[in-house]
N, C-alpha and C positions, 0 to 999 in steps of 0.2 A: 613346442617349436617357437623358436622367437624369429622376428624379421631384422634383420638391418640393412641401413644403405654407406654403401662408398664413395666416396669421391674416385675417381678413375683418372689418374695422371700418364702422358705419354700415349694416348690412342688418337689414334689418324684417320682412321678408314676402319669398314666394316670387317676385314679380316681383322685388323686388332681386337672389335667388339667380341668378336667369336670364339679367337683364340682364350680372351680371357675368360672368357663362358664357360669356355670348353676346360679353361685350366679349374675353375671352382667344383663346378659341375662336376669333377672326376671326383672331389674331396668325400669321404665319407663321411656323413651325419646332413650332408647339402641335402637340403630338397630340391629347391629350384634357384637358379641365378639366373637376371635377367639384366645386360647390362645398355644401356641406351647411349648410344653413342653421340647423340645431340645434344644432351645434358654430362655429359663424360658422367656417369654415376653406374652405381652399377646396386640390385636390391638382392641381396638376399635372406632366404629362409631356409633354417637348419634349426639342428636339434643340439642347443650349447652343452648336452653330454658327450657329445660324440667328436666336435670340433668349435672351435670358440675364435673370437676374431680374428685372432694374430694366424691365426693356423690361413685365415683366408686370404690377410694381407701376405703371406709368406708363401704363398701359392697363387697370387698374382703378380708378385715381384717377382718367383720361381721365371714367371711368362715374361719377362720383361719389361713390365710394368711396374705403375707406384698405385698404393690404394691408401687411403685414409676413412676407418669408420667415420661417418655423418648424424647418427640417428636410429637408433634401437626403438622396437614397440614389438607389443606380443603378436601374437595372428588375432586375437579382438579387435587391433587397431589401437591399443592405448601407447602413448609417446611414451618412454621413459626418460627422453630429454626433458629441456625447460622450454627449448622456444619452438617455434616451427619451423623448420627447413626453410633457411636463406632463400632469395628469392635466385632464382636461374638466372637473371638477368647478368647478374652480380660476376659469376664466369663468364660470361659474353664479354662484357664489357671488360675486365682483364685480359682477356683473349683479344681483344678489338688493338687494346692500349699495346699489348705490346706487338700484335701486328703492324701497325701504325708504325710505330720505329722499324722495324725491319723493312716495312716500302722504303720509308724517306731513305736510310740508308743506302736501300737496294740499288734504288733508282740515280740515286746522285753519286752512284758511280758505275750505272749501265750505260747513264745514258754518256758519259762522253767516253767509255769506251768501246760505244757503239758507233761515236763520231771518229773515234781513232779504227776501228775496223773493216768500216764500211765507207767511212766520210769520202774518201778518193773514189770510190765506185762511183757516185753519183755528181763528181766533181767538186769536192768541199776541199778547202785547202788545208794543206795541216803543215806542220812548223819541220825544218829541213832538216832536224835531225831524226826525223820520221819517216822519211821521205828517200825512195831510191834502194835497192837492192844491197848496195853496201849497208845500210844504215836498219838491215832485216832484222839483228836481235835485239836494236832500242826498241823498235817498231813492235815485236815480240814481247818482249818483256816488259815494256810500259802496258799493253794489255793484259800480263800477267797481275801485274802489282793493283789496276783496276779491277780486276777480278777478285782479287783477296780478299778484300771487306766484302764484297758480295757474299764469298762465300765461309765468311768466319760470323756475319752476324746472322747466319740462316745455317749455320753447322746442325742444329736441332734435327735436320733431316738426316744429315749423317749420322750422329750419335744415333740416331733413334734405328733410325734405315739399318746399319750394320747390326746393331744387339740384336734387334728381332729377325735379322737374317742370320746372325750366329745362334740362337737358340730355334734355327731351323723352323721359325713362324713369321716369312717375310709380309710386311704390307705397304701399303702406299707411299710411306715415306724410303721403302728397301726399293722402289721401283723410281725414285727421285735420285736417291742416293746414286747406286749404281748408274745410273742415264748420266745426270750431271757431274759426276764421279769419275765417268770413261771420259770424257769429252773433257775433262780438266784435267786429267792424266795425260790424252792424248796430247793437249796442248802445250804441258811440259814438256813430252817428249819431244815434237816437234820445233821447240826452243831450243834445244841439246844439238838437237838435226842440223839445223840451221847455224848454229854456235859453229859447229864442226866443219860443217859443210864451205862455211864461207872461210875459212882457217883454211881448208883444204884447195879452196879456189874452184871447188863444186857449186855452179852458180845456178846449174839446172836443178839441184837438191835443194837450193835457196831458194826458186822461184814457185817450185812444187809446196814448198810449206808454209810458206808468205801466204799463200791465199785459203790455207787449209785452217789455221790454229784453232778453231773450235773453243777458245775460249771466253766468245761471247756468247757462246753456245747454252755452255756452263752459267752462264751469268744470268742469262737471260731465262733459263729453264728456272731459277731458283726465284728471279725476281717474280717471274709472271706466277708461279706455284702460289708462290705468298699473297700476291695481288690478290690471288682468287678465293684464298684461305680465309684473309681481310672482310673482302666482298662476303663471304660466306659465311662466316663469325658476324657480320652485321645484320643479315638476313636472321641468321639460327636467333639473334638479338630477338628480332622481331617476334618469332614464333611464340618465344616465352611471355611475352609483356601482358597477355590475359593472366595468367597465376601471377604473375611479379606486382599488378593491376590489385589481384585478392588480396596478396601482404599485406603489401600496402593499407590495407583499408581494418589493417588488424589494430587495436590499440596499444599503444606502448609504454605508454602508462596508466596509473591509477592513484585514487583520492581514496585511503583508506583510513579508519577511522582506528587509532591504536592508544591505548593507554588515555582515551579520552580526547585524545589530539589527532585532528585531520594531518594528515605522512603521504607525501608523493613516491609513490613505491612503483619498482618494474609489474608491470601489468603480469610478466609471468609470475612473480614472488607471493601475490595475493595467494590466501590462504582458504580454504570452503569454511565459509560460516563466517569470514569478517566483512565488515559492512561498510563499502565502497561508496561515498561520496560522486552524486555526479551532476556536475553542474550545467544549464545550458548551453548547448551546442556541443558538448564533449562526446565523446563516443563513450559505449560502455564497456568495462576490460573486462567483465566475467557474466556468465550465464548464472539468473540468479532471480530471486524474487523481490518485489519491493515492498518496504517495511514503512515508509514515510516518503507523503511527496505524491503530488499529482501529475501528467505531462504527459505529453503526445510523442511519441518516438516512430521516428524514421527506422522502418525495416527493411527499406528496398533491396539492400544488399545480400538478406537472406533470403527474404520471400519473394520480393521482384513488387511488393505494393509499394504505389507511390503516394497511396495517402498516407497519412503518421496516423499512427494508433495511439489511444488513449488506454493509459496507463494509471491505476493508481493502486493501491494497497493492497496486498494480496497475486498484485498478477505477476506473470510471469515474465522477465527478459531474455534479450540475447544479445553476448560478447558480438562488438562491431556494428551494433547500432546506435542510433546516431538519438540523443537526448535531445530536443528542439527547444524545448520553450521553458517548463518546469523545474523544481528542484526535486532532485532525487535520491533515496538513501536505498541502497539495495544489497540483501545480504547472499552473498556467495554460493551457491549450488558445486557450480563447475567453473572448475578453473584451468589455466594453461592448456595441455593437448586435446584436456575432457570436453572442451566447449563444441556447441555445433560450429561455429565458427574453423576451426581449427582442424574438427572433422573435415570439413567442406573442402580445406587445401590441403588435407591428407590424401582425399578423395582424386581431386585435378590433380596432384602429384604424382602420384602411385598409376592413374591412368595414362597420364603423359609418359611415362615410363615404362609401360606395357608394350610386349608384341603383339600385333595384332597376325592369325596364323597363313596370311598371305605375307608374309615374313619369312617367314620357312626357307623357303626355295631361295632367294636372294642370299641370305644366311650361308646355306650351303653351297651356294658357287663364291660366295665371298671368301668361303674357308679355301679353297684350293685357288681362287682367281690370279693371284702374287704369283706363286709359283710356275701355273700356266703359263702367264704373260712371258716371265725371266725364260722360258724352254721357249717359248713362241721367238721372243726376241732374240736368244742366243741362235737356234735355227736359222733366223732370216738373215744373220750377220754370217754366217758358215755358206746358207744357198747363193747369198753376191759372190762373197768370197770365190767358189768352188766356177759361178758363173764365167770368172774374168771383171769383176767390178773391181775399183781399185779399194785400198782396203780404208780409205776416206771414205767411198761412199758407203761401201759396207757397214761400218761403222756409225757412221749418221742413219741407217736404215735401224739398226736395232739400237741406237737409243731413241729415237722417235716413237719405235714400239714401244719404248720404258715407258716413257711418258706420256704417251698418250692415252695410256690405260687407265681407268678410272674405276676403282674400287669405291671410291667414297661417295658416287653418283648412287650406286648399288646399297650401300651401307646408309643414305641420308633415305632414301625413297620412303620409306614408311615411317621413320619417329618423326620428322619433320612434319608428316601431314596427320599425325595422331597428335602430335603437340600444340599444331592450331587448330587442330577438328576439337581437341578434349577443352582445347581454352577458351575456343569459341562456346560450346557447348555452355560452358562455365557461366561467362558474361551473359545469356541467356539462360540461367537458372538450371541448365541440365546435365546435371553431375555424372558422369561416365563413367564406370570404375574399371574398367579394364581394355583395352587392346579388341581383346574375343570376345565381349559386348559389341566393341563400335563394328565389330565386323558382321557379328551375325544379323545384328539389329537391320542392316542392308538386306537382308535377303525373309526378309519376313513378308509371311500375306496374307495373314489372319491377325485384326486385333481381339482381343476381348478383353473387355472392358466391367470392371464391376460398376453398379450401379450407385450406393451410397456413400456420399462420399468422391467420387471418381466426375461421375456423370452429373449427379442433383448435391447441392449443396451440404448435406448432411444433416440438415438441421430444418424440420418439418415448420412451414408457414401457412397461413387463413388464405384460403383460396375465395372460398364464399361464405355470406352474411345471408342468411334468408332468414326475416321474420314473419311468424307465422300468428301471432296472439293478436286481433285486431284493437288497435288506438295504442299500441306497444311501439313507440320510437325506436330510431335502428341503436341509438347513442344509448339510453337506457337499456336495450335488452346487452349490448355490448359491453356496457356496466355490470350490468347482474351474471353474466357470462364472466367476466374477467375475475368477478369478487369472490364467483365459485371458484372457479379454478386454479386463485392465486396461491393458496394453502398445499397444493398437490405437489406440484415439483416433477409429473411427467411430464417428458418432452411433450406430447400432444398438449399438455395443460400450459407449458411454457409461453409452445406457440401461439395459444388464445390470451394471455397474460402482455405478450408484447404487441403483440396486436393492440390490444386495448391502449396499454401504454402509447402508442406512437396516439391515438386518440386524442389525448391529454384529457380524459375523464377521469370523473369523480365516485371511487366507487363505494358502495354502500357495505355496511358491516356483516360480516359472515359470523355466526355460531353456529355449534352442536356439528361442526365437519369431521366428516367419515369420508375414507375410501372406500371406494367398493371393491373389492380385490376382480380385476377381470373385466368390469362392466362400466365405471368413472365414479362417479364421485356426487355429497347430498351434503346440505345443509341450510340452516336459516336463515333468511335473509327478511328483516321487516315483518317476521312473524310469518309466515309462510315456509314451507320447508320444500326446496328447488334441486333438481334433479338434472346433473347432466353429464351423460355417458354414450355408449353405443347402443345400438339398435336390440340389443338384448336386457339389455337396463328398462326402454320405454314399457318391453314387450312383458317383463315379469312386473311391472309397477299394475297398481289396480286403476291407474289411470287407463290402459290399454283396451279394458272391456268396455269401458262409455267411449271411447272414439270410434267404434264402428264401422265404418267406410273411411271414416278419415285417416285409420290406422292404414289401407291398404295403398293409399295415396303417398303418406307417406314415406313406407317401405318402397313404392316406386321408386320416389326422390332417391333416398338413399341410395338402392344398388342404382340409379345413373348416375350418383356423384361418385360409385365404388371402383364403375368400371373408367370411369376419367381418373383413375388411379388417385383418387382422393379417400378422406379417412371423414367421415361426418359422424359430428357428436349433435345429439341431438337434448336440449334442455327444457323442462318442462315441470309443473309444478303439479299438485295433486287433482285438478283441475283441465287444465290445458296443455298443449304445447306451445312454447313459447317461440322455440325457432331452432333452426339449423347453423350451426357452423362447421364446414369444412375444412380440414387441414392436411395438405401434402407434403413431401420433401420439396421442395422447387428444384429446379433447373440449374445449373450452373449459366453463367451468362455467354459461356465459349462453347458450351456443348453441340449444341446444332452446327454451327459452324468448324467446327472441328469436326466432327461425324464424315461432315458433307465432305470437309478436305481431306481425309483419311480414302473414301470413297475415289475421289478423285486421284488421288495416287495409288488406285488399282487396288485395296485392301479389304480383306473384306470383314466385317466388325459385328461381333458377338457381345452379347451383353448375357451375364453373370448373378444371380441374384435370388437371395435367401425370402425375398418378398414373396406374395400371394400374385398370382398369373395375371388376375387384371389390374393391379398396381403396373409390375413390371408389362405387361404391353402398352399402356399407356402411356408412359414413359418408354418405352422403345418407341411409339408411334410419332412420339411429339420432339423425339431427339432424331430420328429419321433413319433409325438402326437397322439393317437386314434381318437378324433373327436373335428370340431371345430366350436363354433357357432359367425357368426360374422357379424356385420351394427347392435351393441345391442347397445342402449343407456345406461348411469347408472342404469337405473330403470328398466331396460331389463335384465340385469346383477343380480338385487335379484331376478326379479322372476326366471330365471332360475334355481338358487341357492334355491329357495324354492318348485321350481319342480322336483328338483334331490330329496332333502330332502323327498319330499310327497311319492316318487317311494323306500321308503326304504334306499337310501343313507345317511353314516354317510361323510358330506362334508365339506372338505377344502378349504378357497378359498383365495390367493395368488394375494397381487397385490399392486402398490406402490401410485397412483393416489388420487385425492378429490373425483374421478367418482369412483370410486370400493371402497369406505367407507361403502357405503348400502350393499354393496354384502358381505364385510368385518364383518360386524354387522349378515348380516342373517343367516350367515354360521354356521356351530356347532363349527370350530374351524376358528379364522381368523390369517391370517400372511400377519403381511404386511414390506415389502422393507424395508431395513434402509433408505436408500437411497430415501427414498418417502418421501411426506407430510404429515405434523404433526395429518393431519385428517385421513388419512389412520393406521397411528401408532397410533392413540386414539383409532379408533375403533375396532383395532385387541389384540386379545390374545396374542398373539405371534411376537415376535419383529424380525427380521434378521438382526443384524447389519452389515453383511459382504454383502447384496445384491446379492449373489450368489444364485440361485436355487439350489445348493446341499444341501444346509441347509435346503430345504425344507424337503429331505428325510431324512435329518439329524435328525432334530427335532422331526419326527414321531418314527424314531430309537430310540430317548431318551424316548421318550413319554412311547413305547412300552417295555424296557425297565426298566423303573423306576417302573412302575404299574406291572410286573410281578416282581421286585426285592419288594414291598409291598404287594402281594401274597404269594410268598413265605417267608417274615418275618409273617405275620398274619397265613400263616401255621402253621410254627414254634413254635410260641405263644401259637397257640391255642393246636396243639398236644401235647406240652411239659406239659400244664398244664393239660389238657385231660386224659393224662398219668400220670405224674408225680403226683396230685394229690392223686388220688386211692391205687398208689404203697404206697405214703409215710402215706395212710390211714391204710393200712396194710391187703388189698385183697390177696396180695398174701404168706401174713403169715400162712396161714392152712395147702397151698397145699404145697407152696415151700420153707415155714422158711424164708422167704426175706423180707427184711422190711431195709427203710432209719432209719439211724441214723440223729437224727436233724443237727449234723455237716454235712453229705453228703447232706445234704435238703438246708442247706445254700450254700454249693459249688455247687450244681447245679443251686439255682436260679440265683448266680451270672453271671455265665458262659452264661445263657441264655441270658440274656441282653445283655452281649459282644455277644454273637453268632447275635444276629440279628442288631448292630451298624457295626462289622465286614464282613456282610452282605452289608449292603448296602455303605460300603467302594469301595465294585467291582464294583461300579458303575462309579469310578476314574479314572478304568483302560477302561472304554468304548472307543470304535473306531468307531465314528458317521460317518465317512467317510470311506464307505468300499471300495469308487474305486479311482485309481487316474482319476484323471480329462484330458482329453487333451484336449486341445486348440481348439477348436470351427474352422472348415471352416470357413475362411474369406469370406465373400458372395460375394468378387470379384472374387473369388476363387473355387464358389461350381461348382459342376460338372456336372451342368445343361444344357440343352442345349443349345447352344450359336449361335444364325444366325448373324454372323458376317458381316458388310458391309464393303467392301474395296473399295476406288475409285480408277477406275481405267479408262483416255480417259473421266473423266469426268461422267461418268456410273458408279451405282450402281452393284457393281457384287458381287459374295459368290467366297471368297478368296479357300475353298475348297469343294466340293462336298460332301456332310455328309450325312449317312444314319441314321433313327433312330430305336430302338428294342425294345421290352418290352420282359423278360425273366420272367416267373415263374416258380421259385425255392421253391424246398421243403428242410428240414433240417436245415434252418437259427431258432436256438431260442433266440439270447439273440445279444446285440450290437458287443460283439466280433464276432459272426459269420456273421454279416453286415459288418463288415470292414474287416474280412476272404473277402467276396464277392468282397466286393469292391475294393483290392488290387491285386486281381489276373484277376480283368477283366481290369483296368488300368494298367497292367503289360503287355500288348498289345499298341503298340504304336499309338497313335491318340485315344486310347477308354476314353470315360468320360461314370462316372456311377452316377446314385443318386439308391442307395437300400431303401427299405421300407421293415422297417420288420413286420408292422402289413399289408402289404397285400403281403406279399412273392414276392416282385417283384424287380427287377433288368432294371433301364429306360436308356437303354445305344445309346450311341451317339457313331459312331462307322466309320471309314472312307470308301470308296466304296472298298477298297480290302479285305475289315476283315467280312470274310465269318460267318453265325451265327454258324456254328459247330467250328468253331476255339473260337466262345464267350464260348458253352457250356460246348467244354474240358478244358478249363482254368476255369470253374465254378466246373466242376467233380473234375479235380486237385488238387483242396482247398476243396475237401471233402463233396459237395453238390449236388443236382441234380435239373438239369435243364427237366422242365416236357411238358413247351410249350412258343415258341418263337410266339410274335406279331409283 
């Protein structure tokens, strides 16, 4: 199957979107055609055995239309063009230019023969051979000839109007045509009337068509259409300038090093594997690795950080970020469509161009809406008629119907506000890939969320230092810890590695290193041979039979640092223990805070995770999560994602991994990490390029957002023409004398279409981030409880005597009143608190003098009530 896009020439209104849909869609080998009427493009995917472009362009023209292919790529998504699809803006702005000529013209000959029309009614004087009942067909005919340019620089409504009304698929411009069409006929003929009439010395036939001629009627219905068209092409402007914003930021050229000599070459021509020059402050043109050259590069634009990242030999780049300071030589990975860059406005593109399927129904009143209107209006001009109206007003009754009907209110209601919900999305890092994403993501209420990676950093850190060897400094045992476990190369060995490094110690020389396969890791250091791994390493060394009691103290230590969901390596030499270090995955610095706000927008949030049960609770406990299921395999992960589904759940499911790809696929809406692997981001709807969890509730904010901002345009649409309809039919002429003039019928429909573009303009001023963020407890940091070992005489002892509490509290709703809590019982000296606010509780750690009523009136103080102390 391959994909391509069109350009769509000649569409007006949402019956044209349709028609031409409907004319592909019939073709055999089509899969899907989906044409967006806001960007005039149209995308489709077919099977080039069966039908191949011309076959499509030749079945859109069949319709009455023009198509020009824009843009071939497979269903992987790879371009087979060179560049990226033009910015949208770019037909805005041609659409603007040459509506702009069409007002000036319009106007600067409406408006004085709107002074030659009308000017006498309201006492304006006009020139005497204009003037007076003899003088009826200058008076006629100089209004004729002002009408002409009217209606010769705005004919495109007629061209267009009459073809798709001869191939029997009228739309908005067939309901211009005809309206403005009758009423400049009529005007003619009444020119004739009067020619004749006043020849004849019929001067009651003269004075009947003098005040009838309806050919400002004609002028006025085309200028104000265009007005609005104008207005409306400026607005649809707006919508696109987030993607036209990403072009923009693509590079267009490049510094490539060829036959020895640096060559300014099109940033698309670069080749994979030549080696691109890039100088201070230049952006870079390809995704790629660096071969020479140090420097901090600006990535904001793909990953949303706004510090520069340090770059040197070896690492990895990306097209469209911004080189700052260094020089740099970097050789070619991906180039032109391949780059993530490029991906990213495939992505915004292809979603801006999506239906979203509360689309549907609009669609299908738009395919008969033309039609109805022309029987609606021909009717209402036959029930005057038939009434005794005279056949002037009859006439003004069903072209007011013409025009006042608005299909393109109907046909703008949804792509306009998926075009600045997808763009917005965009400028906030969250790449939406389709229409039925941004829809369903709205009605979800269940997240679940993986843990590594998603929630905690991914990359395990030193919680805690306990030295345990007495006259053993923390900086030396920290040394001899780091020097072990520099050789290893396990994550857990990493994180004691960089640990030390931030230190800036000096560490001592390691021989004779062995891993232990399972258990950590041995070797000599200063003639001694040092030991350090987990709790099964201590317990099989012959050091374990001489610790005696000590051994049992320490296995304490350990399972309380196990269930604080920490990993303790314990190091020790054939002799002693020398001490404990701890290491966890940390926290993300947004995770609590996004938990909380997910909660707050009514969701309810699952955590996911291949980890051991008291890992994963402790990290549920310390992220603030509802419930957490965890020892799941990847295949454990869908079904429970297809078990929430079965019980009613609309589910999210959140994760950056190759193992959460199935869960990512089963979910009704998937989000996966920027920061993840490429299989995780194939199989999700929804992209995060910032890797933050707020974007999680971010997304759903837009989600919810966009889809009630397409409600209320299809409102709109629908009441205006519901209403508007009937009045201009002329129901309420019996009772209340009220009836549109075909001019008010043209200024309403126009205004309507700006009313629902203008509409979903407020979707630009959206604030997807309602809380600020704070910085995440460092998990060396959290205020767990801590059974500290100090050596002391060679003896394991507890540095201080510590009591522990559990308070339940009533009145906590929301994270501010968790950190109320938590600030006023830590405002007692020695107190550490962890609060939980989905089970009202307060787990405080608290020194032997700090009585429980000194906890509960510093809990009263901040405004809550303590109801029972454990």
């Amino acid at each position: 199957m391959e994909k391509e896009r069109f350009d769509i020439t000649g569409m007006t209104c949402s019956s044209c979107s349709t028609r031409v849909e409907k004319a592909v869609d019939g073709l055999e080998g089509v899969e899907t055609a989906a044409v967006n009427l806001l960007t005039n493009s149209m995308t489709v995917e077919y099977d080039p055995a069966a039908v191949d472009a011309q076959g499509i362009v030749d079945a859109v023209e069949k319709a009455g239309y023009g198509a020009v292919p824009v843009m071939a790529e497979n269903t992987a998504g790879k371009a087979s063009g060179q560049t990226v699809q033009g910015a949208p803006t770019n037909v805005a702005e041609m659409a603007i230019k040459e509506m702009k000529h069409r007002i000036i013209v319009s106007f600067a000959f409406l408006i004085p023969l709107m002074y030659v029309s009308m000017g006498s009614m309201v006492g304006l004087p006009l020139p005497g051979f204009l003037t007076g009942m003899e003088n009826s067909v200058s008076f006629a005919f100089t209004q004729f000839l002002l009408t002409l340019p009217v209606v010769v620089v705005n004919r495109k409504y007629y061209s267009t109007g009459f073809k798709t009304l001869w191939h029997r698929a009228p739309n908005m411009d067939s309901l211009i045509a005809v309206g403005s069409g009758a009423a400049l006929v009529y005007g003619v003929f009444a020119l004739y009337r009067m020619s004749w009439a006043l020849g004849a010395g019929e001067m009651a036939v003269v004075h009947q068509y003098h005040m009838d001629l309806y050919f400002e009627s004609a002028a006025m219905i085309l200028a104000l259409i265009t007005l609005g068209k104008y207005l409306e092409a400026r607005a649809k402007g707006k919508t696109s300038e987030a993607i036209s914003k990403l072009i923009d930021l693509s590079p267009k050229t490049a510094m490539v090093i060829r036959d020895g000599v640096e060559v300014e070459v099109p940033a698309d021509s670069v080749r994979v594997d030549e080696i691109c020059v890039v100088r201070p402050g230049a952006s870079i043109p390809v995704d790629g690795v660096v071969v020479e050259g140090q420097s901090a590069v600006d990535e904001a634009a793909i990953t949303g950080e706004s510090i520069p990242v340090e770059k040197s030999t070896g690492d990895a780049v990306i097209a469209a970020t911004i080189n700052t300071s260094g020089f740099l030589k970097v050789r070619a990975t991906k180039v032109g469509e391949d780059t993530a860059f490029s991906e990213i406005i495939r992505l915004v593109q292809e979603a801006s161009a999506s239906k979203a399927p509360i689309a549907h129904l609009a669609d299908q009143i738009a395919g008969i809406f033309v039609p109805v209107v022309m029987v609606i209006a021909l009717g209402a001009t036959i029930f005057w008629l038939v009434s005794g109206s005279t056949f002037e007003f009859a006439l003004s009754i069903g072209i007011a119907v013409l025009v006042i009907s608005c299909p393109c209110a109907l046909g703008l209601a949804t792509p306009v506000a998926i075009m600045v919900g997808t763009g917005k999305g965009a400028e906030n890092g969250i790449l939406i890939k389709s229409g039925d994403a941004l829809e369903t993501a709205c009605k979800v209420d269940t997240v679940v969320l993986d843990k590594t990676g998603t929630i905690t950093t991914g990359k395990p850190v030193v919680t805690d230092v306990q030295v345990l060897q007495a006259g053993l400094s923390e900086p030396d045992f920290l040394a001899l810890a780091g020097a072990l476990e520099a050789p290893s190369g396990h994550p857990l060995a990493d994180a004691v590695v960089d640990y030390v490094a931030e230190q800036r110690l000096s560490l001592p020389t390691v021989s004779d290193f062995k891993a232990l396969l399972g258990m950590g890791v041995e070797g000599r250091i200063a003639g001694r041979m040092v030991y350090g791994g987990n709790l099964r390493l201590l317990k099989d060394s012959a050091l374990s039979t001489d610790l005696s009691t000590d051994l049992s103290t320490i296995v304490d230590n350990v399972d309380k640092l196990s269930e604080l969901g920490r990993t303790p390596l314990i190091f020790f030499d054939d002799t002693q223990v020398l001490g404990i270090i701890a290491v966890a995955d940390a926290i993300k610095a947004d995770s609590v805070a996004a938990v909380a706000e997910m909660k707050a927008m009514g969701l309810s949030v699952v955590m996911l995770t291949g980890d051991n049960a008291k890992t994963a609770e402790a990290i549920r406990a310390q992220a603030g999560i509802g419930r957490v299921v965890a020892g799941v395999l990847p295949a454990d992960k869908e079904k429970e994602i297809q078990r929430l589904k079965a019980e009613g759940h609309q589910v999210a499911m959140v994760g950056d991994g190759i193992n959460d790809a199935p869960a990512l696929a089963a979910a009704d809406v998937g989000m996966a990490i920027g920061a993840g692997t490429d299989v995780a981001i194939e199989s999700a709807d929804i992209v995060l390029m910032h890797s933050g969890l707020t974007d999680v509730s971010a997304a759903i904010r837009l989600s919810r957002s966009v889809i009630r901002n397409i409600k209320e345009n299809l409102f709109w649409a629908f009441f205006y023409n519901v209403i508007g309809i009937p009045i201009a039919a002329g129901v309420l002429y019996p009772a209340l004398g009220m009836r549109l003039s075909p001019m008010l019928g043209a200024l309403a429909m126009s205004l309507s279409s700006v009313c629902v573009v203008l509409n979903a303009l407020r979707l630009k001023g959206l604030k997807l981030k309602k809380t600020s963020v704070a910085p995440a407890p460092k998990v060396q940091d959290a205020p767990e409880v801590k059974a500290v070992l100090q050596s002391e005489n060679n003896e394991s002892t507890l540095k201080e005597e510590l009591k522990m509490m559990t308070l339940k509290i009533n009145g906590m709703n929301c994270m501010h009143c968790v950190g109320s809590v938590k600030a006023a019982l830590e405002a007692i000296p020695g107190v550490q608190a962890i609060v939980d606010l989905d089970k009202g509780t307060a787990m405080v750690q608290a020194p032997g003098d700090v009585s429980p009523d000194r906890l509960k009136k510093a809990v009263a103080d901040a405004g809550f009530t303590v109801t029972a102390i454990d």
